[in-house]
C-alpha positions as CSV (number, residue, x, y, z in Angstrom):
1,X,0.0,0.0,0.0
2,X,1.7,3.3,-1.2
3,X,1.1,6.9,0.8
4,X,-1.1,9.5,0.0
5,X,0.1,10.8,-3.5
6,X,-1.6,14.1,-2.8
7,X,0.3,14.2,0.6
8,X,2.5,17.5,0.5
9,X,5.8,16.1,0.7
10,X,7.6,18.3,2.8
11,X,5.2,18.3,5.9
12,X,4.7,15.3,7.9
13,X,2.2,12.6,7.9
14,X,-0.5,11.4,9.6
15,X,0.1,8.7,11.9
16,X,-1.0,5.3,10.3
17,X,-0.3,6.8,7.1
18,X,3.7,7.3,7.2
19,X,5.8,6.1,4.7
20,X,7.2,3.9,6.9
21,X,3.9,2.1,8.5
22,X,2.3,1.7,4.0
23,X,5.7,0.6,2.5
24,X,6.6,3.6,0.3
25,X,9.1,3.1,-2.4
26,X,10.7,6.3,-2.1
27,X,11.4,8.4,1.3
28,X,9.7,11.9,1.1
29,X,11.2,15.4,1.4
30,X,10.2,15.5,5.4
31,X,12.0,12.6,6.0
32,X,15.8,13.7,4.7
33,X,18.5,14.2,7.0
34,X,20.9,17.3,6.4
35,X,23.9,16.0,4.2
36,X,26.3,16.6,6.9
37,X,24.5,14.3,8.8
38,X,23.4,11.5,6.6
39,X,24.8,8.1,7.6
40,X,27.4,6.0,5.5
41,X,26.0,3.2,4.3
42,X,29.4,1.3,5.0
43,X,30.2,2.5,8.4
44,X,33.4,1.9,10.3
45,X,32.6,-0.9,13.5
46,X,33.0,0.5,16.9
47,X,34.9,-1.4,19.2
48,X,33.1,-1.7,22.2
49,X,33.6,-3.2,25.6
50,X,32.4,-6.8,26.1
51,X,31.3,-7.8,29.4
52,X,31.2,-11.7,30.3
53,X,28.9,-11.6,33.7
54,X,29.2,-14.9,34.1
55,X,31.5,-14.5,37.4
56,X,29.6,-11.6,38.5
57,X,29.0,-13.3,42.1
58,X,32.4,-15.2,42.4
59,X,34.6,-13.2,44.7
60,X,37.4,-13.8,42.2
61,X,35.9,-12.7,39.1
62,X,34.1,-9.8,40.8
63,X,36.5,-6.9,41.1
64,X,37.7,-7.3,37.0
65,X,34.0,-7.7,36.0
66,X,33.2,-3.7,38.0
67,X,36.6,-2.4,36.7
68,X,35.9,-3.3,32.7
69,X,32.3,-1.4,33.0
70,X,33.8,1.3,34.5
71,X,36.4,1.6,31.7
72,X,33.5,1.3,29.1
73,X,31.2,3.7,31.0
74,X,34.4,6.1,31.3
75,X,35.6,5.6,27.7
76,X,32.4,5.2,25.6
77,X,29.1,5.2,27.5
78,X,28.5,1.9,26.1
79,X,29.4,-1.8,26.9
80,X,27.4,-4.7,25.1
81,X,26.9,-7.8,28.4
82,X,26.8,-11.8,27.5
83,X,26.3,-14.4,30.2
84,X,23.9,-11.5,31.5
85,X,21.6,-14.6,32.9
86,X,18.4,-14.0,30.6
87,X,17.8,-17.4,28.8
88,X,17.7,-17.3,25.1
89,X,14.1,-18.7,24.6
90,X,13.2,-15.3,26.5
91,X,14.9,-12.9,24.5
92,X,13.4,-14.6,21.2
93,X,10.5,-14.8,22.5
94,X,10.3,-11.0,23.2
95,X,11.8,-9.8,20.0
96,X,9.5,-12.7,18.2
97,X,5.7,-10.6,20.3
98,X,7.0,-7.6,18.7
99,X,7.4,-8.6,15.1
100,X,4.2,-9.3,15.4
101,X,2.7,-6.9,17.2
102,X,3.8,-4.4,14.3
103,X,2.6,-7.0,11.9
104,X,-0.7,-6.7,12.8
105,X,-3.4,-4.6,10.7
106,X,-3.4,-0.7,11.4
107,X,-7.1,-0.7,13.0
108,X,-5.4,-2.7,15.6
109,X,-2.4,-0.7,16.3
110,X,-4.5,2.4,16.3
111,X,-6.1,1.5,19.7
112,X,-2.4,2.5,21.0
113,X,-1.8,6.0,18.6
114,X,-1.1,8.9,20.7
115,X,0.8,12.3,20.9
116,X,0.8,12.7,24.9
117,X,4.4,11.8,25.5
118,X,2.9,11.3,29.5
119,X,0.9,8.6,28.0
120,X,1.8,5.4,30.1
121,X,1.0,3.3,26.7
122,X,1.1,4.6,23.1
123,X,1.7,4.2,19.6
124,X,3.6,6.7,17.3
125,X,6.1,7.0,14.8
126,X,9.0,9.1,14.1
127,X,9.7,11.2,17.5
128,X,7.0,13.5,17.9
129,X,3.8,13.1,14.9
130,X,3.1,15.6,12.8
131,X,5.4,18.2,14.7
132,X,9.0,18.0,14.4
133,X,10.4,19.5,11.3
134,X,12.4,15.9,10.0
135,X,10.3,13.0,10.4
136,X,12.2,9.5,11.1
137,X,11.8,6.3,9.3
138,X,10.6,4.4,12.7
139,X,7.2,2.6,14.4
140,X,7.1,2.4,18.2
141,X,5.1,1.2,21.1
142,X,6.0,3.1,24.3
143,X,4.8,1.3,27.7
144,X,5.8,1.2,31.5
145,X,6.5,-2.0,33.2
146,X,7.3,-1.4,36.7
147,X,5.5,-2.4,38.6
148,X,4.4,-4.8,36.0
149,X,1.0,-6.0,37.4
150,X,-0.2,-2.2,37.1
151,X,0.8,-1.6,33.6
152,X,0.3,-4.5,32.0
153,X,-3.7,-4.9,31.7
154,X,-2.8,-1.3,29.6
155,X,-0.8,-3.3,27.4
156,X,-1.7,-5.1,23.6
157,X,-3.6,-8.4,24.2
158,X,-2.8,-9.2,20.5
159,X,-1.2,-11.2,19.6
160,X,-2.3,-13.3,22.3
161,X,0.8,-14.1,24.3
162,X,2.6,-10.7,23.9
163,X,1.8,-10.0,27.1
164,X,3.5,-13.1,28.8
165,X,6.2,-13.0,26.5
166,X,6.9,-9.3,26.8
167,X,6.1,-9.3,30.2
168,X,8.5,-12.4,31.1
169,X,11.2,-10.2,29.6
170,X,10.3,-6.8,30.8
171,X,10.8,-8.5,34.8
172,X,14.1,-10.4,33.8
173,X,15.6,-6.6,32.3
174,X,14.6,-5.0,35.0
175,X,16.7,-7.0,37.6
176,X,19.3,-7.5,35.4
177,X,19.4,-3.4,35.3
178,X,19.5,-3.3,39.2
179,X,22.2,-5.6,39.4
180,X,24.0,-3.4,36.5
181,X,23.5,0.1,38.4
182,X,25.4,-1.5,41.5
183,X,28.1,-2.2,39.3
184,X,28.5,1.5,38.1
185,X,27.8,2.7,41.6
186,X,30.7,0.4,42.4
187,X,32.5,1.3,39.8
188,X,32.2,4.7,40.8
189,X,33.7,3.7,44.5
190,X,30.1,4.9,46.0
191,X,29.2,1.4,46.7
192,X,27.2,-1.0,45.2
193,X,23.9,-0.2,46.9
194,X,23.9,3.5,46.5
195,X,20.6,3.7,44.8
196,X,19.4,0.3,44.3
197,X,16.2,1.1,46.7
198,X,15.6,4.1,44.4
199,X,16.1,2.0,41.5
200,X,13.8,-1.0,42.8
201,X,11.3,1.5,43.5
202,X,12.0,3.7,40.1
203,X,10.6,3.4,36.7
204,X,11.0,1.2,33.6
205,X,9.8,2.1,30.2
206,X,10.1,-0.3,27.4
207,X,10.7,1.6,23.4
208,X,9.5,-1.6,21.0
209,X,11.1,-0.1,18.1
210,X,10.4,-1.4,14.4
211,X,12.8,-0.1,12.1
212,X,11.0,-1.2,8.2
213,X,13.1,-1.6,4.8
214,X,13.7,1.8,4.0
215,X,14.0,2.6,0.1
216,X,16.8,4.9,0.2
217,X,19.0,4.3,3.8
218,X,21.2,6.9,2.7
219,X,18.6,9.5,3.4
220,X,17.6,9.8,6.6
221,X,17.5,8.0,10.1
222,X,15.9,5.7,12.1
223,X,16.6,8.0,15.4
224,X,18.6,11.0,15.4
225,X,21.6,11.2,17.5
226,X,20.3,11.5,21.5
227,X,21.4,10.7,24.5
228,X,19.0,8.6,26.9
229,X,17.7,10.3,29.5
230,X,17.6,7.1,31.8
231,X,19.9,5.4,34.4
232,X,21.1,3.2,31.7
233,X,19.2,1.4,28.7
234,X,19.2,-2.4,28.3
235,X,18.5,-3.1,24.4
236,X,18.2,-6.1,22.9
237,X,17.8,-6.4,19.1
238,X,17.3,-8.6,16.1
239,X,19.9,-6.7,13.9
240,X,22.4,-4.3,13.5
241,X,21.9,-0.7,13.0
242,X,23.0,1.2,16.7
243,X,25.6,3.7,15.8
244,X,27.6,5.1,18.5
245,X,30.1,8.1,17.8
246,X,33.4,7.5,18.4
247,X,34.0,10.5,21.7
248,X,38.0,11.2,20.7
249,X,36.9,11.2,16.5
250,X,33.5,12.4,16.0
251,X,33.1,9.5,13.8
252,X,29.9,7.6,13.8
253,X,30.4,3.6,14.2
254,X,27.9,1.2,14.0
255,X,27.9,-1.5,17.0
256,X,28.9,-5.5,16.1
257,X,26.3,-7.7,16.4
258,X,26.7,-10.1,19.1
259,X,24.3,-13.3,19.2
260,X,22.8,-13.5,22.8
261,X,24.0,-10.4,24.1
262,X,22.3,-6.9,25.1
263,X,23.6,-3.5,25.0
264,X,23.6,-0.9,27.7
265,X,23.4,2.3,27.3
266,X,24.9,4.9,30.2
267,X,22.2,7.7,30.3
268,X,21.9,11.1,31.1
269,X,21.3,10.5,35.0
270,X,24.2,8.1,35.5
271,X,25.9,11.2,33.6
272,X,24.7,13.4,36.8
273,X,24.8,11.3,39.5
274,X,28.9,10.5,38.7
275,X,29.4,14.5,38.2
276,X,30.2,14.0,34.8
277,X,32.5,10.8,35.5
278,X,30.8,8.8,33.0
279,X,29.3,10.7,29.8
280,X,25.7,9.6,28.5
281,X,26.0,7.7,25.0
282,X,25.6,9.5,22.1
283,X,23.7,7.3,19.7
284,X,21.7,7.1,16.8
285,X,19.5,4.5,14.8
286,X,20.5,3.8,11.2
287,X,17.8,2.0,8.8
288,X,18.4,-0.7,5.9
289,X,16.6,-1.6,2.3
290,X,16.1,-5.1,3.4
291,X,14.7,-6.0,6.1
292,X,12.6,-5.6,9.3
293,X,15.0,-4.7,12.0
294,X,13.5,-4.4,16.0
295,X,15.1,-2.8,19.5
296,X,13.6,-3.9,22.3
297,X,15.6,-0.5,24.6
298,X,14.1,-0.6,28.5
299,X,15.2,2.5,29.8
300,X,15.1,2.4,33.7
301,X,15.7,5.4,36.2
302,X,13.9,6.6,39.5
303,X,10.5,7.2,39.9
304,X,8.5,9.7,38.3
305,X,8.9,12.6,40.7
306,X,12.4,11.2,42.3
307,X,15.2,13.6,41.8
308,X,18.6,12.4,40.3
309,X,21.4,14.3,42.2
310,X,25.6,14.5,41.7
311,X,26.5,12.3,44.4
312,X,28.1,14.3,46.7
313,X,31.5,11.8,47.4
314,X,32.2,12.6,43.6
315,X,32.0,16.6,44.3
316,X,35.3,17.9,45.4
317,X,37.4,21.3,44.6
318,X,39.0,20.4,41.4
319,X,35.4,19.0,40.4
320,X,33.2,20.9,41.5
321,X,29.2,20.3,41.2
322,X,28.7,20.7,37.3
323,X,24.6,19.2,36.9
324,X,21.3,20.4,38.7
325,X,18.8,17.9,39.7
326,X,16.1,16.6,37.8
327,X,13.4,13.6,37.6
328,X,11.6,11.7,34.8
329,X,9.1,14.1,34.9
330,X,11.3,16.8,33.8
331,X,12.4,14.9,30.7
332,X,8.7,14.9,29.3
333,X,8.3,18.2,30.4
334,X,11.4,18.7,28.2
335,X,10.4,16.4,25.8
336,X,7.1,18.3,25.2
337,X,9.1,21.8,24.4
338,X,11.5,20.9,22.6
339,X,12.5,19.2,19.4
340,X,15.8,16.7,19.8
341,X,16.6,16.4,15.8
342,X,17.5,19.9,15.8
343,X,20.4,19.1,18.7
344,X,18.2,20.3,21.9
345,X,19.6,17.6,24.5
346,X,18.2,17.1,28.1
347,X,21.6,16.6,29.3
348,X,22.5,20.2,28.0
349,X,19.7,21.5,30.2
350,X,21.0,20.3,33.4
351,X,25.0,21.4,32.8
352,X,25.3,24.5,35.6
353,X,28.2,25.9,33.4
């Protein structure tokens, strides 16, 4: 099914009729990148930090596991994590409810369409419909999961089992994530329970990206560059197409694929509660002609109203406080006023000098 023809090209589209969601074979004027910016469509590979958790809880193993994340939190931002303990069948399973979930005809997604980024369960494309200036060759399914049992009657019953499968997932990322923020914390020398009752009681959204064949990948983006403005992200994905930047070239890499393992993504509160120790990731989502390609990214912070502070051990003389506070709230708040493909970042907002 092809777009509207009569559809001025250079404004966006109505949700459920983007390029993207009818299989256009061509990518309209409001959905081209700036030619500085477009991607390469042979990109250099990042090398990127590979953390074996395996030996996470033998007292041997421990102390190397907590220094390699801090290296790649320090370095990059970004470490991909195998031996993580989710079983296989669980991660295919996941990615497998979301294929088709986005298979599924429009009348059914369109239960889920919304603008209100407070939304606790919606369906969009791009970043923000029919608003920002450069539209982005993406579907999405936003949702929170913690605590599960509240969100989860909000969530698709079709296909049947999506919300067991998604749901079996969502619970197993989530403690995975907890047991991840002690390592940073520890990482960090604040301690490995520095904020894991914040964290237990916090927040976790879950992005179901779906990333269609796009006719012309040279054009224009999945996602624009952003930082996240979780703790950390935990993605896991059925294909390449994450691009980090490369911090000491500018250069924009895309990340290996590794069978079985997830990425995580340092965030713009890790960024403030380490003073600036550890940088949010700058990343961005590159599409491809042939096929189908989905992120499963479940960001997780502190609660809605819970304020992310510098911790103070990590404020001395020669670094002094550089972030205010802030909570998830803010971010939509943020999110609402501003428009992130034209550079705004949250992280920018928070930087005292």
């Amino acid at each position: 099914m092809e777009a509207d023809d009569d559809h001025d090209e250079t404004k966006p589209f109505p949700m459920g009729e983007t390029p993207q969601e009818t299989g256009s074979s061509h990518v309209p004027k409001c959905y081209e990148i700036p030619s500085s910016a477009k991607p390469s469509l042979t990109p250099d590979t990042a090398d990127v930090v590979l953390v074996d958790f395996a030996g996470f809880n033998d007292p041997a193993q421990h102390p190397m596991i907590i220094k390699s994340i801090g290296i790649a939190c320090r370095e990059k931002g970004f470490f991909q994590i195998i031996n993580h303990g989710i079983p296989q069948k669980v991660l295919d399973e996941a990615l497998e409810a979301a294929f088709r979930f986005f298979d599924l005809p429009m009348s059914e997604k369109a239960k889920f369409m919304s603008k209100d980024v407070h939304k606790p369960v919606r369906y969009g494309t791009s970043i923000k419909d029919g608003v920002d200036k450069i539209q982005f060759w993406r579907v999405f399914l936003k949702q929170y999961a913690h605590p599960l049992n509240e969100w989860i009657q909000q969530w698709p019953d079709n296909p049947p089992d999506y919300r067991e499968k998604m749901g079996d997932y969502a619970l197993k990322a989530r403690l995975l994530a907890i047991q991840i923020m002690g390592a940073i914390t520890e990482s960090l020398g604040i301690g490995p329970k520095y904020i894991e009752k914040k964290m237990e009681d916090g927040m976790q959204v879950m992005a179901i990206n779906c990333y269609p064949p796009c006719p012309d990948p040279a054009m224009t983006l999945g996602l624009p560059p952003h930082s996240d403005y979780s703790c950390i992200t935990i993605v896991l994905y059925s294909s390449s197409g994450l691009e980090i930047m490369n911090p000491s070239t500018g250069a924009w890499q895309l990340v290996p694929e590794q069978h079985g393992a997830l990425q995580v993504l340092v965030g713009d509160h890790v960024e403030v509660l380490s003073n600036g120790l550890y940088k949010s990731m700058l990343h961005r989502v590159t599409v491809n002609n042939e096929i189908t390609r989905i992120s499963i990214a479940s960001l997780h912070s502190l609660g809605m109203h819970e304020k992310m502070a510098t911790a103070e051990e990590l404020v001395t003389d020669e670094n002094p406080k550089n972030y205010k506070e802030s909570t998830f709230k803010d971010f939509l708040d943020f999110l609402t006023k501003n428009d992130i493909a034209e550079g705004k970042s949250f992280i920018g907002s928070l930087k005292i000098n």
